[in-house]
N, CA, C and O atoms as CSV, one atom per row, in Angstrom:
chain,resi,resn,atom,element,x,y,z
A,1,UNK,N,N,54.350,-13.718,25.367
A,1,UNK,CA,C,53.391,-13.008,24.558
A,1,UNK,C,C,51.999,-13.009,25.216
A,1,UNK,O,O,51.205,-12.101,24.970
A,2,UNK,N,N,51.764,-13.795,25.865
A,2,UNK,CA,C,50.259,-14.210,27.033
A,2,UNK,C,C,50.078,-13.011,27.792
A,2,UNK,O,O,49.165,-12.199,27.940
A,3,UNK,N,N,51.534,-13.196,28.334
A,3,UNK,CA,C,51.140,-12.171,29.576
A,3,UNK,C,C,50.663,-10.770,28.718
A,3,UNK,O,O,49.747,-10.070,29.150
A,4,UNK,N,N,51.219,-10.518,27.749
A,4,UNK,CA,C,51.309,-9.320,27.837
A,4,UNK,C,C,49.608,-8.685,26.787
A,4,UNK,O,O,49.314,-7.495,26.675
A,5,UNK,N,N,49.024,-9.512,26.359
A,5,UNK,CA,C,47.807,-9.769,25.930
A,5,UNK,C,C,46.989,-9.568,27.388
A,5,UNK,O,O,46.254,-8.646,27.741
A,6,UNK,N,N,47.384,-10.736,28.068
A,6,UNK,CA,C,46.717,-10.582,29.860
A,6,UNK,C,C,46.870,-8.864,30.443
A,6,UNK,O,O,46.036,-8.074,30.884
A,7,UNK,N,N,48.053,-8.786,30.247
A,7,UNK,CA,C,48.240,-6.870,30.883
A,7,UNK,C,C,46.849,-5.881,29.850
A,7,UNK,O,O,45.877,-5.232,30.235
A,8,UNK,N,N,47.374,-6.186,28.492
A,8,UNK,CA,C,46.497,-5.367,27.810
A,8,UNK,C,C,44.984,-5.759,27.908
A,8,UNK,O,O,44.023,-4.991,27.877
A,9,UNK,N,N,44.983,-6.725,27.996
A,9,UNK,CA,C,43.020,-7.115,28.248
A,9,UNK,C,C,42.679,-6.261,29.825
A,9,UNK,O,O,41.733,-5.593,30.243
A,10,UNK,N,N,43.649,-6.586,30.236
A,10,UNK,CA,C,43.218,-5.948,32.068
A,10,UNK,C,C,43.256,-4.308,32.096
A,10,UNK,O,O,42.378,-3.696,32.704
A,11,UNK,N,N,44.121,-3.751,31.537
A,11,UNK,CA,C,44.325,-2.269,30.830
A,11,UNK,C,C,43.043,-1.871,30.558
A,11,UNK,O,O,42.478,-0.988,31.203
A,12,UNK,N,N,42.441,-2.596,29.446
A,12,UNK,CA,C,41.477,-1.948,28.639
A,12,UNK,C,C,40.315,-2.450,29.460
A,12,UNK,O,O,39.347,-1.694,29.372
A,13,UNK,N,N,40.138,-3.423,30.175
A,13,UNK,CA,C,38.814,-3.680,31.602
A,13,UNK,C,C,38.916,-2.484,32.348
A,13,UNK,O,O,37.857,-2.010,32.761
A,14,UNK,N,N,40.268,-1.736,32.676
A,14,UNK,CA,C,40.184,-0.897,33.683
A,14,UNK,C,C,39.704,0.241,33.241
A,14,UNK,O,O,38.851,0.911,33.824
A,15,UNK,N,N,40.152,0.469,32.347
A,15,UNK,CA,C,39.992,1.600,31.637
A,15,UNK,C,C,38.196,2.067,31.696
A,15,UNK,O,O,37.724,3.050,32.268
A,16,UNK,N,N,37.238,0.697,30.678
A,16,UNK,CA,C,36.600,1.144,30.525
A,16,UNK,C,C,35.286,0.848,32.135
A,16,UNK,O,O,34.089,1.125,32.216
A,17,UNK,N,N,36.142,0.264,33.055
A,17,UNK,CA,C,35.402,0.708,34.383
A,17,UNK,C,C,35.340,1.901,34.561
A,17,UNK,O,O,34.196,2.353,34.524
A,18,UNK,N,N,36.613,3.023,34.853
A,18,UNK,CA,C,36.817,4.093,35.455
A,18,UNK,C,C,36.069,5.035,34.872
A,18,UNK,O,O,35.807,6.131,35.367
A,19,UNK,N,N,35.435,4.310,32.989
A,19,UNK,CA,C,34.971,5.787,32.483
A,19,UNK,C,C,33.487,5.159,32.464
A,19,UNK,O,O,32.772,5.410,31.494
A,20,UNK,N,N,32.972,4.291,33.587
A,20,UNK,CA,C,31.567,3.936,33.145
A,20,UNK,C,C,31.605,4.406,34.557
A,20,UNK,O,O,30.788,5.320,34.672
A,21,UNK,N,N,32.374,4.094,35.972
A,21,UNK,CA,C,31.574,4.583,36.952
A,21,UNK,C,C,32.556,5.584,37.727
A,21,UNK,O,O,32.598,5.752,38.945
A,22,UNK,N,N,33.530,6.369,36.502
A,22,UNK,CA,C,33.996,7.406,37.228
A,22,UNK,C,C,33.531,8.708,37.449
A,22,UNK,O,O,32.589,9.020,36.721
A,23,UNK,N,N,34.101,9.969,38.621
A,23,UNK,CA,C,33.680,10.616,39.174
A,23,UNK,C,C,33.078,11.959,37.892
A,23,UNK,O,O,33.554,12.026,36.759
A,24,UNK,N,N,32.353,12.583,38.239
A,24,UNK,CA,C,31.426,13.286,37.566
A,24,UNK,C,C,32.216,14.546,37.749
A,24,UNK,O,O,31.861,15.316,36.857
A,25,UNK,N,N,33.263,15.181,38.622
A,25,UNK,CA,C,33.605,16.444,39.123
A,25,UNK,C,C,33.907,17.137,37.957
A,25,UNK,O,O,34.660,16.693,37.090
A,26,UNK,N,N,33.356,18.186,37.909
A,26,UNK,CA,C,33.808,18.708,37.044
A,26,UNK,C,C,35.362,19.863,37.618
A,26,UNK,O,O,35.406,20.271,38.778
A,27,UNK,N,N,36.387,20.191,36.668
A,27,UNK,CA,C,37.293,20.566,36.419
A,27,UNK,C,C,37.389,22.100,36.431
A,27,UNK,O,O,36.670,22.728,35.654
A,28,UNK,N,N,38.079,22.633,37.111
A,28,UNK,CA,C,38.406,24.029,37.017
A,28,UNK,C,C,38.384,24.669,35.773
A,28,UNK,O,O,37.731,25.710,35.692
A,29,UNK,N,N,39.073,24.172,34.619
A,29,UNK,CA,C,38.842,24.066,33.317
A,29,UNK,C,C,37.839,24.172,32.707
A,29,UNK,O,O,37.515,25.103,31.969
A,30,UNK,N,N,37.128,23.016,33.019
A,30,UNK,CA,C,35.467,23.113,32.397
A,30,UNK,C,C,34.825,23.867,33.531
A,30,UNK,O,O,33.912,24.175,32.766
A,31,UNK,N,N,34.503,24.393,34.557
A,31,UNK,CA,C,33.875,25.202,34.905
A,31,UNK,C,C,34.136,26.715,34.291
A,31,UNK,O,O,33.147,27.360,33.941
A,32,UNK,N,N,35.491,27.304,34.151
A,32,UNK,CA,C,35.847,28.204,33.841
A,32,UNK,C,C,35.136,28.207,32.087
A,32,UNK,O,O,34.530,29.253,31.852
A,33,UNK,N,N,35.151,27.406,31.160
A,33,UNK,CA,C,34.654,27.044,30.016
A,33,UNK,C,C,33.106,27.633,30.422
A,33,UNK,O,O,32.722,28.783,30.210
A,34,UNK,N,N,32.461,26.737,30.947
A,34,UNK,CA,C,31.182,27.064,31.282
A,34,UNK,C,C,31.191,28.311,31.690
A,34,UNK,O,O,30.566,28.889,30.801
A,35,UNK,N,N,31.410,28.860,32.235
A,35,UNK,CA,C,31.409,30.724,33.065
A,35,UNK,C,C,31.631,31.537,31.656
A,35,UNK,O,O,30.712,32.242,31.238
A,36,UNK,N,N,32.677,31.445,31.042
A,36,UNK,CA,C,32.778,32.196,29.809
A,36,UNK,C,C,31.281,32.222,28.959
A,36,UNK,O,O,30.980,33.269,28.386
A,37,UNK,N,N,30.173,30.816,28.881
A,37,UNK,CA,C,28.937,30.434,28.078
A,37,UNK,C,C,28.086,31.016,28.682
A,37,UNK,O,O,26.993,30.630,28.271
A,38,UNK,N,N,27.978,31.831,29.535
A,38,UNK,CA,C,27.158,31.464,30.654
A,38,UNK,C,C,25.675,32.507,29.998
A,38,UNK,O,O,25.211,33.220,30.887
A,39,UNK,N,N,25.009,32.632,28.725
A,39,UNK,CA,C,24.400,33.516,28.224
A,39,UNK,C,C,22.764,32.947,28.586
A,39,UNK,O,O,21.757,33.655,28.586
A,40,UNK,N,N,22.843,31.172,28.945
A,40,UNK,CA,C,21.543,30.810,29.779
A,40,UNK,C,C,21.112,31.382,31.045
A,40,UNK,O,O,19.968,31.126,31.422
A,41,UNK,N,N,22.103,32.353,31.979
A,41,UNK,CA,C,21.756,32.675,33.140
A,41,UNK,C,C,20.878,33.942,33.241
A,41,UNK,O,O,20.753,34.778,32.345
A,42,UNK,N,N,20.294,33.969,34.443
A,42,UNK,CA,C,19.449,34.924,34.347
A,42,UNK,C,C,19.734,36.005,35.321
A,42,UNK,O,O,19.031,37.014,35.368
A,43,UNK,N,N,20.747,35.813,36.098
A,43,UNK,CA,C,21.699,36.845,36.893
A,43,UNK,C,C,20.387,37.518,38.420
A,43,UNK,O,O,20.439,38.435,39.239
A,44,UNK,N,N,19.467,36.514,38.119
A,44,UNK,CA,C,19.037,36.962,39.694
A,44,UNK,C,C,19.316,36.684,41.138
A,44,UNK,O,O,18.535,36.924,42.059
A,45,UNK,N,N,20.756,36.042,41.267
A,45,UNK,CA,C,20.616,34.826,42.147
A,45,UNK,C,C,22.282,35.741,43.122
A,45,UNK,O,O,23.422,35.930,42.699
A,46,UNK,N,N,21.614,36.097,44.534
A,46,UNK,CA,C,22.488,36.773,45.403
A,46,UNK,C,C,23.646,36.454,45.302
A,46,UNK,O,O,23.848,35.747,44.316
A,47,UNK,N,N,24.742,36.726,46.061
A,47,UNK,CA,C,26.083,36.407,46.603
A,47,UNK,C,C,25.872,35.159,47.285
A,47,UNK,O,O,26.505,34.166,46.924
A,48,UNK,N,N,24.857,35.091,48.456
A,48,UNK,CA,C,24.840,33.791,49.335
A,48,UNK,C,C,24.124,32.892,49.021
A,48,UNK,O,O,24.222,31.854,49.675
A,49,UNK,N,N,23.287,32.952,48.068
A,49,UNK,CA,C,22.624,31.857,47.169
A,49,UNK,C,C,23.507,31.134,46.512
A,49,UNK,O,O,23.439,29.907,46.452
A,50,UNK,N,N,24.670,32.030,45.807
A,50,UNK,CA,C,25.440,31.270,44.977
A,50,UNK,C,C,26.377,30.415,45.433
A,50,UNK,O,O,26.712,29.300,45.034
A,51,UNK,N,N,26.936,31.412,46.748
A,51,UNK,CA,C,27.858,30.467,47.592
A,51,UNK,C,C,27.086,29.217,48.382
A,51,UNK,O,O,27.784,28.338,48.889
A,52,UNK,N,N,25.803,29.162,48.467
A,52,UNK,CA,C,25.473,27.916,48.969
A,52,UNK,C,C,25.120,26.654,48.176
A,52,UNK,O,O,24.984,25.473,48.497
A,53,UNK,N,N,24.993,27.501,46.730
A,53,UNK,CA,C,25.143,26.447,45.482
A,53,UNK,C,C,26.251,25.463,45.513
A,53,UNK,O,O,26.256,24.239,45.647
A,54,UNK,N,N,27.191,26.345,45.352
A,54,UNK,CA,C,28.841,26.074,45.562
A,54,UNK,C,C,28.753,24.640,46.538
A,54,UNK,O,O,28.667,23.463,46.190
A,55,UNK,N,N,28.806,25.209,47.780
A,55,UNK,CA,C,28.962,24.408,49.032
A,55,UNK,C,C,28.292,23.515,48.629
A,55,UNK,O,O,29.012,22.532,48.806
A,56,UNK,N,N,26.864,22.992,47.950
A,56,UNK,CA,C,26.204,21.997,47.706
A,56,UNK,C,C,26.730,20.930,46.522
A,56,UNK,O,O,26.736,19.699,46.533
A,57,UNK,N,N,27.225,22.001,45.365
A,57,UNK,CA,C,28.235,21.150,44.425
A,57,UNK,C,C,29.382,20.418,44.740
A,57,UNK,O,O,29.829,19.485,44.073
A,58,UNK,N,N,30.032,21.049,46.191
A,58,UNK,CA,C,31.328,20.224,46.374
A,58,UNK,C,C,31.329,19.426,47.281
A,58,UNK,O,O,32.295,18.666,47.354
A,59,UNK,N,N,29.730,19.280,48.754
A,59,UNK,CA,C,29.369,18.368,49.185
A,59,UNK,C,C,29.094,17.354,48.594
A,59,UNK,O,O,29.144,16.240,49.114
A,60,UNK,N,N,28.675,17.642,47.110
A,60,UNK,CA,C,27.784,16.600,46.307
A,60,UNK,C,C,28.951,15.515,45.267
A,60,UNK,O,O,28.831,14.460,44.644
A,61,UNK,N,N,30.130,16.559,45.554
A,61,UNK,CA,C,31.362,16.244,44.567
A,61,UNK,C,C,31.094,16.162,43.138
A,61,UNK,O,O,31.036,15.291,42.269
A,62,UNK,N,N,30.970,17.287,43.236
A,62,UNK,CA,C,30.072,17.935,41.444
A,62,UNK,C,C,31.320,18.235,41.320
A,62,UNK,O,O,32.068,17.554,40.618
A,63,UNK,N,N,31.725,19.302,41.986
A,63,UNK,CA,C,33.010,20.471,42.031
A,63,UNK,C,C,33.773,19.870,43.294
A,63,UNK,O,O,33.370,19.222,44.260
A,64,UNK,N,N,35.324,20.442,42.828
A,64,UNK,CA,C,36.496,20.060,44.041
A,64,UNK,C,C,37.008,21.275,44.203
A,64,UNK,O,O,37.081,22.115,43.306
A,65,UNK,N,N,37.540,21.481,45.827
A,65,UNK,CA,C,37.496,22.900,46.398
A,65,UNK,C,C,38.142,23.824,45.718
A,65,UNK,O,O,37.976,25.027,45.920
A,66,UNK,N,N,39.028,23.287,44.753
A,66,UNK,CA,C,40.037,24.647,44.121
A,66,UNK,C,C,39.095,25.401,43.016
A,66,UNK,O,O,39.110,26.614,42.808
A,67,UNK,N,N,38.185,24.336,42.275
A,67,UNK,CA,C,36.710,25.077,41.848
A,67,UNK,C,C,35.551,26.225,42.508
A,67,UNK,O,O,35.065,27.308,42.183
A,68,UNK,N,N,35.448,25.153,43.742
A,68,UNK,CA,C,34.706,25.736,44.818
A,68,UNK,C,C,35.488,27.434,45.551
A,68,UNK,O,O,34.925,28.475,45.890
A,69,UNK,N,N,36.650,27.121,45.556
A,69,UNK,CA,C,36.981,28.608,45.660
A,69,UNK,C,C,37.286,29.842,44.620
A,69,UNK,O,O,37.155,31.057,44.767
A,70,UNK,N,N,37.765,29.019,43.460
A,70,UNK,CA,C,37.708,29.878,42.258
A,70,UNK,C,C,36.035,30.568,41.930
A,70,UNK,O,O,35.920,31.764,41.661
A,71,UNK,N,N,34.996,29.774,41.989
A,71,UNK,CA,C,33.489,30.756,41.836
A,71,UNK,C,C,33.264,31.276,43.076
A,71,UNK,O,O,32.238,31.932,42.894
A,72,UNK,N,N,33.702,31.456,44.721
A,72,UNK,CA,C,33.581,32.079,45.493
A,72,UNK,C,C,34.733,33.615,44.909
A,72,UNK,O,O,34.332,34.778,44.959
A,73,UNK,N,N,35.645,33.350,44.579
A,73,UNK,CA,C,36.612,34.051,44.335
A,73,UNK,C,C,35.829,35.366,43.055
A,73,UNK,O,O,35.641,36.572,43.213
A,74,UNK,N,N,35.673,34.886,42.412
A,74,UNK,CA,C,35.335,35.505,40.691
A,74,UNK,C,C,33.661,35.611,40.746
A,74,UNK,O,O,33.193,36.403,39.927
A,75,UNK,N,N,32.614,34.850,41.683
A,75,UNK,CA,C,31.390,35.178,41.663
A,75,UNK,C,C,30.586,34.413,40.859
A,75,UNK,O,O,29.653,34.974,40.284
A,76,UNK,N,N,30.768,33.247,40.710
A,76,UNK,CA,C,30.184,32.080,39.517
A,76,UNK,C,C,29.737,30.858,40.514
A,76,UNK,O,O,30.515,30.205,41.210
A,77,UNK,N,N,28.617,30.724,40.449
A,77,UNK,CA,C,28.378,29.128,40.686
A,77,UNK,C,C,27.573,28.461,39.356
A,77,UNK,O,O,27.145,28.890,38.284
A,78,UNK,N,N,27.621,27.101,40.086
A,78,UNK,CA,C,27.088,26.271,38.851
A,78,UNK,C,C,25.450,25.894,39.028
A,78,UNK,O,O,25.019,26.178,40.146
A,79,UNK,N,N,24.582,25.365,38.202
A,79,UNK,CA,C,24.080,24.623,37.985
A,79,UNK,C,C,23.918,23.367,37.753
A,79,UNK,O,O,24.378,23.063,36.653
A,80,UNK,N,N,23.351,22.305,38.451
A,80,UNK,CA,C,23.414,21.270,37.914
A,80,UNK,C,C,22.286,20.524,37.872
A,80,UNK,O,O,21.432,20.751,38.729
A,81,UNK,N,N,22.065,19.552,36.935
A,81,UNK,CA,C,21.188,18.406,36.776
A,81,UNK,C,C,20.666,17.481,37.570
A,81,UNK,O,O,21.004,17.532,38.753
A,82,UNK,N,N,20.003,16.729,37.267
A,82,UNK,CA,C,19.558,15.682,38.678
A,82,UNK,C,C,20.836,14.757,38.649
A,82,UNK,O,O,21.175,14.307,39.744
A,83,UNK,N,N,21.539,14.434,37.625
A,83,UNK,CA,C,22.484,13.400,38.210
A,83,UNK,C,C,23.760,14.317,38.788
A,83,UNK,O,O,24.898,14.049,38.400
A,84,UNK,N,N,23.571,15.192,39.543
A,84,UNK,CA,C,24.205,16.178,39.869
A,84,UNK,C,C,25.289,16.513,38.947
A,84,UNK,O,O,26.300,16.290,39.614
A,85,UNK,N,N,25.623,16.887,37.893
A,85,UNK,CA,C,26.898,16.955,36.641
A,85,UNK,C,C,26.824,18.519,36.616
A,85,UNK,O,O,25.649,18.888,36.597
A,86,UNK,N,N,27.441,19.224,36.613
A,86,UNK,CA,C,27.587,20.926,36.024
A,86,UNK,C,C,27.119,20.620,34.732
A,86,UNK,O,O,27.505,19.695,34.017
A,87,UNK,N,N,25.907,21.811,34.386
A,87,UNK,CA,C,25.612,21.980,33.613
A,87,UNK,C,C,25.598,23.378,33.006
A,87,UNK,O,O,25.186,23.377,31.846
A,88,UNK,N,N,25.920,24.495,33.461
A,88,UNK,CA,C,26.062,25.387,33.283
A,88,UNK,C,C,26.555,26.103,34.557
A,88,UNK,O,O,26.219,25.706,35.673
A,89,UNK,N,N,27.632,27.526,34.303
A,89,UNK,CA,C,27.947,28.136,35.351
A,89,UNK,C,C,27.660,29.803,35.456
A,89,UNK,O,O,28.291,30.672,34.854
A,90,UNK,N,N,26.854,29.944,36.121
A,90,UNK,CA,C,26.747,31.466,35.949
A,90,UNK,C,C,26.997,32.194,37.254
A,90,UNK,O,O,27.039,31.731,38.394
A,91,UNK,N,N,27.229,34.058,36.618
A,91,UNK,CA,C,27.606,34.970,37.754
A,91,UNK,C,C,26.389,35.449,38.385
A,91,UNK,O,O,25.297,35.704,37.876
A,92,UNK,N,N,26.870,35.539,39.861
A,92,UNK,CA,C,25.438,35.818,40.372
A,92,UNK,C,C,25.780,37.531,40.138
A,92,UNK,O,O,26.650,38.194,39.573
A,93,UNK,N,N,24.303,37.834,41.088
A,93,UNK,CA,C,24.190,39.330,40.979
A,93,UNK,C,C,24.755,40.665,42.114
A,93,UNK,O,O,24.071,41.219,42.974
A,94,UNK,N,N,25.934,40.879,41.835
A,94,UNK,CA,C,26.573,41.793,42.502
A,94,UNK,C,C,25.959,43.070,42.661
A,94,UNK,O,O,26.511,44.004,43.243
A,95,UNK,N,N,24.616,43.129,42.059
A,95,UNK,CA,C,23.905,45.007,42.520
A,95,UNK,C,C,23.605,44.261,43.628
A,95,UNK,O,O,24.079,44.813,44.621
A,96,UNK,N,N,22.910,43.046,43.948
A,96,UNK,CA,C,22.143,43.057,45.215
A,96,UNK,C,C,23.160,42.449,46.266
A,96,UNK,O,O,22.494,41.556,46.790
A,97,UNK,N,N,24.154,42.448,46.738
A,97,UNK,CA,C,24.917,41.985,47.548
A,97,UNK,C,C,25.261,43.206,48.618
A,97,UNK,O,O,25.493,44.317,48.140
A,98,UNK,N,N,25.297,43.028,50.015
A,98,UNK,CA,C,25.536,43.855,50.453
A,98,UNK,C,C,26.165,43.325,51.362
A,98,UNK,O,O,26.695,44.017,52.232
């Protein structure tokens, strides 16, 4: 009966490590969530602005590449905060892209 008190105490240590210093990335899911909200953006922001957003979110491991290619793909990058977290995702502006 020890041990298994010992498993569950160590369970629930791990647990609440992973969610105090786990990774911030946000999810294809929640980015796509965010893109649907996206009514804070202000849609001035080029094709290569956005893609260098991108590149900076997934250097920063905000975003992971299947993200990173889904807003290259569809035209969305994110925003984020100082603790680098997505905070919003918006479409850039396709009149000015050439």
């Amino acid at each position: 009966m020890k041990k298994i008190t010992f498993y569950t105490t160590n369970l629930i240590i791990l647990t609440l490590s992973l969610n105090a210093f786990g990774s911030n990335i946000t999810t294809l899911a929640q980015f796509k969530l965010y893109a649907k909200n996206s009514a804070r953006c202000s849609n001035s922001v080029k094709m290569e602005d956005g893609i260098e957003e991108l590149k900076y979110a997934l250097n920063k491991n905000a975003i992971d590449e299947t993200t990173y290619n889904w807003g290259v793909e569809n035209g969305f990058f994110q925003i984020l905060n100082r603790k680098t977290t997505v905070i919003a995702v918006c479409p850039w502006n396709t009149s000015q892209d050439n």
